[in-house]
VEXDREN-2710 file (C-alpha; in Angstrom, 1 decimal):
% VEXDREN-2710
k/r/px/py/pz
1/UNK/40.5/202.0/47.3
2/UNK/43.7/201.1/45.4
3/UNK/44.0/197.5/44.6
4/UNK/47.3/195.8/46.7
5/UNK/47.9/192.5/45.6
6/UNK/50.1/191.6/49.0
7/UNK/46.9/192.1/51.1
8/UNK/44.0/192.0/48.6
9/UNK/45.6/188.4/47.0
10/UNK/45.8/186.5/50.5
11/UNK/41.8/188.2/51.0
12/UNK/40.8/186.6/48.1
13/UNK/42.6/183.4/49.0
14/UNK/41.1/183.0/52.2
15/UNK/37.8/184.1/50.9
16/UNK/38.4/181.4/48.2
17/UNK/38.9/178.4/50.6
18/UNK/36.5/179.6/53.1
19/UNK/33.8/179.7/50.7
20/UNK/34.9/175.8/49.2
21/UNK/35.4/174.2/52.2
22/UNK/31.5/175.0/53.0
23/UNK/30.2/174.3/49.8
24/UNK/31.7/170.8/49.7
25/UNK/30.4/169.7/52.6
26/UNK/27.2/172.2/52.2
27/UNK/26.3/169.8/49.4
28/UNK/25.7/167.0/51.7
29/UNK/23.6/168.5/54.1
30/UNK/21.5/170.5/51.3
31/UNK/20.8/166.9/50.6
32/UNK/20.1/165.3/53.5
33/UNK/17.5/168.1/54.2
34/UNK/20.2/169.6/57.2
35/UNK/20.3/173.1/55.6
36/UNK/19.8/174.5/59.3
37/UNK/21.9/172.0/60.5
38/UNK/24.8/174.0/59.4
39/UNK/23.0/177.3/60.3
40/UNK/22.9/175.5/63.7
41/UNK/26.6/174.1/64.0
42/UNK/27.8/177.6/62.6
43/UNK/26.1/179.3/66.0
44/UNK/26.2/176.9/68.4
45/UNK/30.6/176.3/68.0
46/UNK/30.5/179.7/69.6
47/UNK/30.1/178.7/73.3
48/UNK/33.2/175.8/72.7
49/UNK/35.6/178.6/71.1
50/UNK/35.1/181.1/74.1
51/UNK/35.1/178.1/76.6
52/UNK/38.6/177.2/74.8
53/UNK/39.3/180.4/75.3
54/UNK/38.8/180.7/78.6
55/UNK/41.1/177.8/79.2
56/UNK/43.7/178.3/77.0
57/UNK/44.2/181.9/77.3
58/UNK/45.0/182.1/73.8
59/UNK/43.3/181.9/70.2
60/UNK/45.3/178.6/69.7
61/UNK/43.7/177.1/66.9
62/UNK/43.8/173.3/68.4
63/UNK/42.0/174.2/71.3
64/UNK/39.8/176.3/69.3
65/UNK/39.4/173.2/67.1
66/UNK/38.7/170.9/69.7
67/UNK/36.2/172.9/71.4
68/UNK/34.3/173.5/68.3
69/UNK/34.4/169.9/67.2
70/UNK/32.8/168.8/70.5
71/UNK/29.8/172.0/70.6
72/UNK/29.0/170.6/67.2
73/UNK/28.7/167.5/67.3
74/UNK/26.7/168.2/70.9
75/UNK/24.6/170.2/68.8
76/UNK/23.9/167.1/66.6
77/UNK/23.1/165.1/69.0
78/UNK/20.8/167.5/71.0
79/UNK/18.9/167.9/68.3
80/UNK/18.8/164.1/67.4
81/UNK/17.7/163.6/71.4
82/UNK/15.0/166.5/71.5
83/UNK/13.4/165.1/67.9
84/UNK/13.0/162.0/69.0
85/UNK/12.1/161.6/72.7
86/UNK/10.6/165.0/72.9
87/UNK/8.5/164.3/69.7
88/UNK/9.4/167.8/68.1
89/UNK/9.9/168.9/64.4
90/UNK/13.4/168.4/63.3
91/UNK/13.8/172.2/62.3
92/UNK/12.3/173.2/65.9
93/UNK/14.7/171.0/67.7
94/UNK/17.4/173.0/65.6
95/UNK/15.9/176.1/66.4
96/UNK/15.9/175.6/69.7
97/UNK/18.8/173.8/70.8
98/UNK/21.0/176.6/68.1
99/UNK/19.6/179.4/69.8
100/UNK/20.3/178.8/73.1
101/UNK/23.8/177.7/73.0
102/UNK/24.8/180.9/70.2
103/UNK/23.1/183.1/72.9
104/UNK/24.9/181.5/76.0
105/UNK/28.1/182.0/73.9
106/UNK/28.4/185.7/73.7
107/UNK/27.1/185.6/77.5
108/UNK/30.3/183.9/77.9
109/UNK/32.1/186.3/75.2
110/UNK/31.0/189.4/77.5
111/UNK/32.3/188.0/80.6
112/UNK/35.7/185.9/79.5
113/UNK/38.2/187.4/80.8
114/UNK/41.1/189.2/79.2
115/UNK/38.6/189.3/75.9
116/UNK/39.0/192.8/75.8
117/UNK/42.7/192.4/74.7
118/UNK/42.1/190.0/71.7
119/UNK/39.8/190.3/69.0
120/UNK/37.5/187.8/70.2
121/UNK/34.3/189.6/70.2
122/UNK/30.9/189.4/68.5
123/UNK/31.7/192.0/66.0
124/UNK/34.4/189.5/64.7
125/UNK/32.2/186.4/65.3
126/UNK/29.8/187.8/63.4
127/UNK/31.5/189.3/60.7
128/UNK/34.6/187.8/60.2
129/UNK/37.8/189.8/59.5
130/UNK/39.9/189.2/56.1
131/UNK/41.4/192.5/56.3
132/UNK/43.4/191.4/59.4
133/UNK/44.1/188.0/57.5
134/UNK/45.3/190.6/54.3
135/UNK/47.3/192.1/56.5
136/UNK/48.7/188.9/58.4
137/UNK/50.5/188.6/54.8
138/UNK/51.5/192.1/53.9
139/UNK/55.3/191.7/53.1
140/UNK/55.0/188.2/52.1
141/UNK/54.3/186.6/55.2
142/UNK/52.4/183.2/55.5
143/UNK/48.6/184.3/57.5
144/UNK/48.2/181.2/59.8
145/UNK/44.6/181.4/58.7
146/UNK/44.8/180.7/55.0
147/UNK/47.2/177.2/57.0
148/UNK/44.1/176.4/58.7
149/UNK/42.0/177.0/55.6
150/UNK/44.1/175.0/53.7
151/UNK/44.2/172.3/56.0
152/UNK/40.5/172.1/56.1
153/UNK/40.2/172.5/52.7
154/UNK/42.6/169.6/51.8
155/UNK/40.6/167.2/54.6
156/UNK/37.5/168.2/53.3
157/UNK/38.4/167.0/49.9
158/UNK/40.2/164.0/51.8
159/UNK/37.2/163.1/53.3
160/UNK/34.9/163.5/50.9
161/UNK/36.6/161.7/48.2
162/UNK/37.4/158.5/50.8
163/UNK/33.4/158.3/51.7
164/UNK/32.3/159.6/48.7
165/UNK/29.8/156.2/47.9
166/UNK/28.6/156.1/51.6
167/UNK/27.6/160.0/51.9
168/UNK/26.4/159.5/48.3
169/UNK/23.7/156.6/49.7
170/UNK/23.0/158.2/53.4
171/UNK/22.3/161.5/51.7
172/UNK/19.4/159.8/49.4
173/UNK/18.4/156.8/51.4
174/UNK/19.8/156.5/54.9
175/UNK/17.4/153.3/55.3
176/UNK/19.1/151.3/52.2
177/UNK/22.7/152.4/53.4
178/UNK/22.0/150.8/56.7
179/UNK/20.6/147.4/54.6
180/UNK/23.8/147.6/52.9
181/UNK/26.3/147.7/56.0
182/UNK/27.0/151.7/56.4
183/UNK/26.5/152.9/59.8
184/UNK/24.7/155.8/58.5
185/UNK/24.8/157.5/62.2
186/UNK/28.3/157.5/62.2
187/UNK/28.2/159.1/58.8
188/UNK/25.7/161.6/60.1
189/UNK/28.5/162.2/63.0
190/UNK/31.5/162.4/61.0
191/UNK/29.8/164.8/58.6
192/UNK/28.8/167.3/61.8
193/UNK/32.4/166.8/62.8
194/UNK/33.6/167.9/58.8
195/UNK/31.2/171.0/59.4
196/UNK/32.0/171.7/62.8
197/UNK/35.9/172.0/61.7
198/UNK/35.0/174.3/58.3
199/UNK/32.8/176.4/60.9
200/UNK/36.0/177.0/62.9
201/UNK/38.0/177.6/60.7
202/UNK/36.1/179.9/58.3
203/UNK/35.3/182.2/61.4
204/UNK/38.1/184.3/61.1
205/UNK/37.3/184.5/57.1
206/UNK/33.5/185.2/57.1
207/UNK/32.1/185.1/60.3
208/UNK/29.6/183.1/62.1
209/UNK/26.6/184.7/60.1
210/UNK/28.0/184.7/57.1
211/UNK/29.0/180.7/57.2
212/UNK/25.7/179.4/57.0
213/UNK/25.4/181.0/53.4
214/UNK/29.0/179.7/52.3
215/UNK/27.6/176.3/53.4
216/UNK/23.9/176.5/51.9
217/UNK/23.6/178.7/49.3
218/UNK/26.9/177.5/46.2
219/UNK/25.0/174.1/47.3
220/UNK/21.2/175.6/46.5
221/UNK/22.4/176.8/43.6
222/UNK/24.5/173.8/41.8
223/UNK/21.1/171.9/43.0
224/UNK/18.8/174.3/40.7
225/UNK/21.7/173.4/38.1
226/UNK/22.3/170.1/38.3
227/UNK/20.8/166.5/39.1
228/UNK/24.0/164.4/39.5
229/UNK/25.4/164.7/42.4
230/UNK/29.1/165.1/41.2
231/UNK/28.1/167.5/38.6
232/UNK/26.6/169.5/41.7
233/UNK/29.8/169.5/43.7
234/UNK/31.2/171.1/40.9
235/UNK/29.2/173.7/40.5
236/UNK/28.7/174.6/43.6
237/UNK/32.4/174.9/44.1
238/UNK/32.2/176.9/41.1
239/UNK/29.4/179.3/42.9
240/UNK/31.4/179.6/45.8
241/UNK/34.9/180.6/44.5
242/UNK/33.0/183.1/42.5
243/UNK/31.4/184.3/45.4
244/UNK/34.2/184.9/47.0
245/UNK/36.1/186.4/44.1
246/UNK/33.2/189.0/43.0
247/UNK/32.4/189.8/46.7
248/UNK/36.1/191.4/48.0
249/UNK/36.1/193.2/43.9
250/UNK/32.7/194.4/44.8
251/UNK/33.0/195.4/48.0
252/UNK/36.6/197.3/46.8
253/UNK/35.3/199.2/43.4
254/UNK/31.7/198.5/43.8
255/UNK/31.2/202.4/46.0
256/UNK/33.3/204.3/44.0
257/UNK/31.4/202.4/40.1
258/UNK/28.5/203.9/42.3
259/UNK/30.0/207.3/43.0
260/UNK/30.1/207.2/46.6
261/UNK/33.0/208.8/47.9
262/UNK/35.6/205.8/50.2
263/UNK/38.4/206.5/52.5
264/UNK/41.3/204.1/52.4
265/UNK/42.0/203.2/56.2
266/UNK/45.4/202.6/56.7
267/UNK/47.9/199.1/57.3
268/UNK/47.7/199.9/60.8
269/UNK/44.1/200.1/61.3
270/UNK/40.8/198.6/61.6
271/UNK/39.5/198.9/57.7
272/UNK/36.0/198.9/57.4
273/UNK/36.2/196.6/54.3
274/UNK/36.0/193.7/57.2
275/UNK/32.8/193.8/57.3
276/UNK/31.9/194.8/53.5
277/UNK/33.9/191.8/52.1
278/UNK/32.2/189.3/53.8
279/UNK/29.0/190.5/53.3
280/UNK/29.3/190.9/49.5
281/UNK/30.8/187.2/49.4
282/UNK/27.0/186.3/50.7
283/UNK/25.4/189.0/48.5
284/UNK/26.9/187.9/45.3
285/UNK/26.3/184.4/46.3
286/UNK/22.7/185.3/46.6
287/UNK/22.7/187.0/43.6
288/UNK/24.1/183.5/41.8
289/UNK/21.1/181.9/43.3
290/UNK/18.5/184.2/42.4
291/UNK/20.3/183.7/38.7
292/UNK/19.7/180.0/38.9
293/UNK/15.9/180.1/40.6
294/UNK/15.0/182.7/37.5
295/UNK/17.3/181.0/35.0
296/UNK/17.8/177.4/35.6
297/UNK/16.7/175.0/32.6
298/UNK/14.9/172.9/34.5
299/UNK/13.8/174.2/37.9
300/UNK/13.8/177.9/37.1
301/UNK/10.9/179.7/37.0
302/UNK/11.3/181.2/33.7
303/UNK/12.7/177.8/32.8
304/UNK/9.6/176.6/34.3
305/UNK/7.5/179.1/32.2
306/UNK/9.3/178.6/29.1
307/UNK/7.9/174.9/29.2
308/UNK/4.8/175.2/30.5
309/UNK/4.5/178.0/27.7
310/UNK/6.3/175.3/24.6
311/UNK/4.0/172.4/26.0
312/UNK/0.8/174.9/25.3
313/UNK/1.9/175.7/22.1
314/UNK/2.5/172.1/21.3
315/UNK/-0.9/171.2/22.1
316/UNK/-2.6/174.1/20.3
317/UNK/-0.2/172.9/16.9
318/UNK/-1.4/169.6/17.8
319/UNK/-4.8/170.8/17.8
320/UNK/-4.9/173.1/14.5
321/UNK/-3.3/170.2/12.5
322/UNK/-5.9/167.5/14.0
323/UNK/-8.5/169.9/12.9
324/UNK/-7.4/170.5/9.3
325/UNK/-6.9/166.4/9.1
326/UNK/-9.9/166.0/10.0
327/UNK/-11.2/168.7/7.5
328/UNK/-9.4/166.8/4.3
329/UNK/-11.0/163.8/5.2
330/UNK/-14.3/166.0/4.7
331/UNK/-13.0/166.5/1.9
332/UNK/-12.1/170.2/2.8
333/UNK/-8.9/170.6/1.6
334/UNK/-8.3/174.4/2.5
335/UNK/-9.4/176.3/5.6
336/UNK/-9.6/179.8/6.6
337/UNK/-7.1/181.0/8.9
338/UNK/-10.0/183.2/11.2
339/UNK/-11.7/179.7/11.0
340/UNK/-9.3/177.5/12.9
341/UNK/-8.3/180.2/15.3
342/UNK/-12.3/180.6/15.9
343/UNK/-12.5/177.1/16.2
344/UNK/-9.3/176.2/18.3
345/UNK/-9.5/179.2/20.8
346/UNK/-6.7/180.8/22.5
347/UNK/-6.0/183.1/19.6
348/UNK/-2.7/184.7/20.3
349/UNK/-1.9/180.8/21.3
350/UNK/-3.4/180.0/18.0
351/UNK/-1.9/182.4/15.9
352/UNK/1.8/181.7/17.5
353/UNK/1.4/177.7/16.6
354/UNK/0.1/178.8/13.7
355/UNK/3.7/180.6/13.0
356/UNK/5.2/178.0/14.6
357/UNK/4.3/175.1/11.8
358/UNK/4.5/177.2/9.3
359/UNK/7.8/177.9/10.0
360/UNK/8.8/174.0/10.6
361/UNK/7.2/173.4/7.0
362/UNK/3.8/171.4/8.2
363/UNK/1.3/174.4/7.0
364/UNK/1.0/175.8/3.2
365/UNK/-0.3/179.4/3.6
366/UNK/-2.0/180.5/0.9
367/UNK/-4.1/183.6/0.0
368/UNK/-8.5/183.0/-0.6
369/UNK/-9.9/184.7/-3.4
370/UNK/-11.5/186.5/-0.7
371/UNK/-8.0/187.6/0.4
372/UNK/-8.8/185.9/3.5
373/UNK/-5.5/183.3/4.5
374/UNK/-5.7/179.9/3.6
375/UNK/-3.9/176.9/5.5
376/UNK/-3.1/174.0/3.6
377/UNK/-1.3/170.4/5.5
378/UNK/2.1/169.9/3.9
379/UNK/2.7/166.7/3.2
380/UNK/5.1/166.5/6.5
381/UNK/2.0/168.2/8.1
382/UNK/0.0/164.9/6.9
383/UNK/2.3/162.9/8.7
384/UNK/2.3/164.5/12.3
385/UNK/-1.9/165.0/11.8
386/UNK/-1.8/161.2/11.2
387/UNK/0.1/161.0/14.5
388/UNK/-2.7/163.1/16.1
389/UNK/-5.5/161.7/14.7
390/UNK/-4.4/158.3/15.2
391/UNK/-3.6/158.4/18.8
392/UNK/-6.9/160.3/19.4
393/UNK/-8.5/157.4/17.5
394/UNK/-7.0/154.3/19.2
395/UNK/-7.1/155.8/22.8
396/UNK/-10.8/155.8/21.8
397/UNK/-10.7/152.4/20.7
398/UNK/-9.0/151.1/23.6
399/UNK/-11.4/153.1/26.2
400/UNK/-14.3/151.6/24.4
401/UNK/-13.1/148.2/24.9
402/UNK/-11.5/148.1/28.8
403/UNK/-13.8/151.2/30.1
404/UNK/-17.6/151.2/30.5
405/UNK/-17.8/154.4/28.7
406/UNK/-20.4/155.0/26.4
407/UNK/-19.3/156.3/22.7
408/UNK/-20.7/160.2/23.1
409/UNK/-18.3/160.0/26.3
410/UNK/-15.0/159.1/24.7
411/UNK/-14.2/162.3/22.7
412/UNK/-13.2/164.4/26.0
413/UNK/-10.7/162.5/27.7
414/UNK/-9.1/161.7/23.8
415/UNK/-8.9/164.6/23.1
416/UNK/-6.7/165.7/26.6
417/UNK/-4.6/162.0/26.1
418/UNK/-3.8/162.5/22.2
419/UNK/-1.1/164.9/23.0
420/UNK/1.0/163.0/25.5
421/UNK/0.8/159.2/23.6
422/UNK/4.1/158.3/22.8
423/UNK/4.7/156.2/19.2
424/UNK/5.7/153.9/21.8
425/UNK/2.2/153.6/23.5
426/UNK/1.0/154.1/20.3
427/UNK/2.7/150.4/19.3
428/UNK/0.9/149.3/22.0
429/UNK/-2.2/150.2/21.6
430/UNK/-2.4/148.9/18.4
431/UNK/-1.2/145.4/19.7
432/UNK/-3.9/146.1/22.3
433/UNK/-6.7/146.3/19.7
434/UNK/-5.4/145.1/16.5
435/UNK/-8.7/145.0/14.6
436/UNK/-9.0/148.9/15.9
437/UNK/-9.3/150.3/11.9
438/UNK/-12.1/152.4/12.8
439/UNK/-13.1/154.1/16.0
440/UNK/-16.1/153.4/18.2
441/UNK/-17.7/157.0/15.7
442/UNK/-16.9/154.7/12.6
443/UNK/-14.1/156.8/11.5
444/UNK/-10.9/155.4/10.3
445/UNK/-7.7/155.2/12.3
446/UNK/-4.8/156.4/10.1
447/UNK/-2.3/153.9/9.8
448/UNK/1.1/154.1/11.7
449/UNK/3.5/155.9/9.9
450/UNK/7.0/154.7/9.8
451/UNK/7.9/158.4/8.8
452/UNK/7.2/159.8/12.1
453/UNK/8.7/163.2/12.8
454/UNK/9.8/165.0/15.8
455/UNK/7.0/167.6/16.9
456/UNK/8.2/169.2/19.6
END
């Protein structure tokens, strides 16, 4: 394939504004839970564009508009009707009402006539066809697709930035934007509408299957990556150009960086890059959100792991230096490092935290004249084992006063609370039980430290 910016550039545009029309209303219904919603909308318009069809005799695009409009919002309200007077699931009632109308549509595709002459077919509803549209604008010709994309684009933005505090509240609480005055139904409609008209006019671009994950998956994936809801419309608009940018580069170079052999199809006919743009658009925007789902900082699974993993370790350090406190105040100044991992358990844990305050500066290592290692607190070390020890202590305290526990019962459930009290809770446990010097085992409680150090 040889790249030609006068087709290839008004691919990538279309592919472009396809791709952020959908995410930017995507986000909303990601939000609202209506992820099939758009799935559905992105079927179901097919029965109102052959019906305009039909009519019209012609791929107009207002009556191809208008009959999409009116399918979708149908489709809303079908499922809105099923849901709640046939008491099904929300999804179901998508399912269902989706299905049918998609399937009566390319009924009505095979039997329209004078189909055969246009390219209104399910090969081109289903796949798009941005060659054609690359074509449209070889020579430096305007495509009227990337108008209609453009159009959409710009309303979408228009539209979104006008209700931007309303579909904010009805995507979180539809109940409290109704308390407050916003008809959240016809915020519900307007939004179907919005997606109805992106469905429409992203046909041509991507297709009808390929829609659903221009409107769902940029939106997935700026949700993994962000928890403010303009920071998320960013990304996802972010995910979605790139997308679209990576997909038609991919699905140009991507055989031939493989070493499979291409053909270049000519001006003048079908090129099977239709299909293979639009599908890498969705294939690289999967990849993004597999990306986000492994790598996210927060709601990625290694993300995830990582935490889960730092929180161990914190506990285990947590544990090692309450353990040598407590072996200073026996007046057992030094401890062998086989000892506390014997002791603590979890050894590779152990000897990782171990590393781990050494290297922040809270452990001494030191070789035994047995040429066993030695671990020594620092005097920082001191501080953050007072911290331990202290909370472990007053939590004690406290449980021994409001809880009928008896003493040999209060160790346990310290010990699991000492790592998450907070110098905060800390304060206010010792308001709690201000004469709490020593703990219900007679041992003193450290006093607070105004030194406290960060030990995560």
């Amino acid at each position: 394939m040889v790249w030609e910016w006068s087709i290839d550039g008004w691919i990538l545009l279309a592919g472009v504004l396809s791709a952020c029309s959908c995410a930017l209303v995507g986000n909303f219904l990601v939000l609202r839970k209506l992820s099939l919603m758009g799935d559905a909308i992105s079927h179901a318009v097919l029965p109102g564009l052959v019906i305009a069809f039909i009519v019209t005799n012609s791929r107009a695009s207002l009556p191809m508009f208008v009959g999409a409009v009116i399918v979708g919002v149908l489709t809303a309200f079908l499922t809105q009707v099923i849901t709640r007077h046939g008491k099904v699931e929300h999804g179901a009632a998508m399912g269902v009402v989706f299905s049918i109308l998609f399937a009566f549509g390319l009924v009505l595709i095979r039997r329209a006539p004078g189909a055969d002459h246009v390219d209104l077919d399910p090969e081109c509803v289903l796949l798009g066809n941005m060659m054609q549209i690359g074509m449209a604008g070889f020579g430096g010709m305007f495509p009227t697709a990337i108008t209609n994309l453009l159009i959409v684009m710009a309303a979408n933005i228009l539209f979104v930035g006008l209700f931007y505090k309303e579909l904010r509240i009805c995507a979180f609480d539809p109940e409290l934007a109704t308390s407050l005055g916003i008809p959240a139904s016809v915020m519900h409609y307007a939004l179907m509408v919005m997606v109805a008209i992106t469905t429409i006019a992203s046909f041509e671009a991507v297709g009808s299957i390929l829609v659903i994950a221009m409107l769902i998956v940029p939106a997935v994936t700026a949700h993994l990556l962000a928890d403010r809801l303009g920071a998320m419309i960013f990304l996802s608009l972010i995910a979605a150009a790139v997308s679209a940018v990576m997909g038609h580069v991919l699905a140009m170079f991507g055989p031939g960086w493989l070493g499979m052999k291409t053909t270049v199809a000519s001006l003048a006919e079908t090129s099977p890059m239709t299909a293979e743009t639009s599908a890498m658009m969705a294939v690289v925007a999967g990849a993004l959100l597999l990306a986000a789902v492994l790598f996210s900082p927060e709601h990625g699974l290694l993300g995830r792991a990582y935490h889960r993993f730092a929180l161990a370790t914190r506990i285990v350090g947590q544990d090692v230096l309450g353990w040598l406190y407590r072996g200073q105040e026996a007046g057992k100044h030094v401890m062998m490092r086989t000892e506390v991992i014997r002791v603590i358990g979890r050894s590779w844990q152990s000897r990782w935290a171990l590393r781990r305050l050494q290297h922040q500066g809270l452990l001494d290592v030191e070789t035994h004249e047995s040429g066993e290692a030695g671990l020594r607190l620092t005097q920082r070390g001191r501080i953050q084992a007072e911290r331990v020890v202290g909370s472990h202590r007053l939590w004690e305290s406290y449980m021994s006063e409001h809880f009928d526990l008896a003493d040999d019962h209060l160790h346990e459930p310290a010990n699991r609370m000492e790592h998450f009290i907070t110098p905060e809770l800390q304060d206010e446990l010792r308001r709690d039980v201000p004469d709490a010097t020593r703990d219900p085992h007679g041992k003193p409680v450290p006093p607070l430290n105004d030194s406290l150090l960060d030990d995560s």
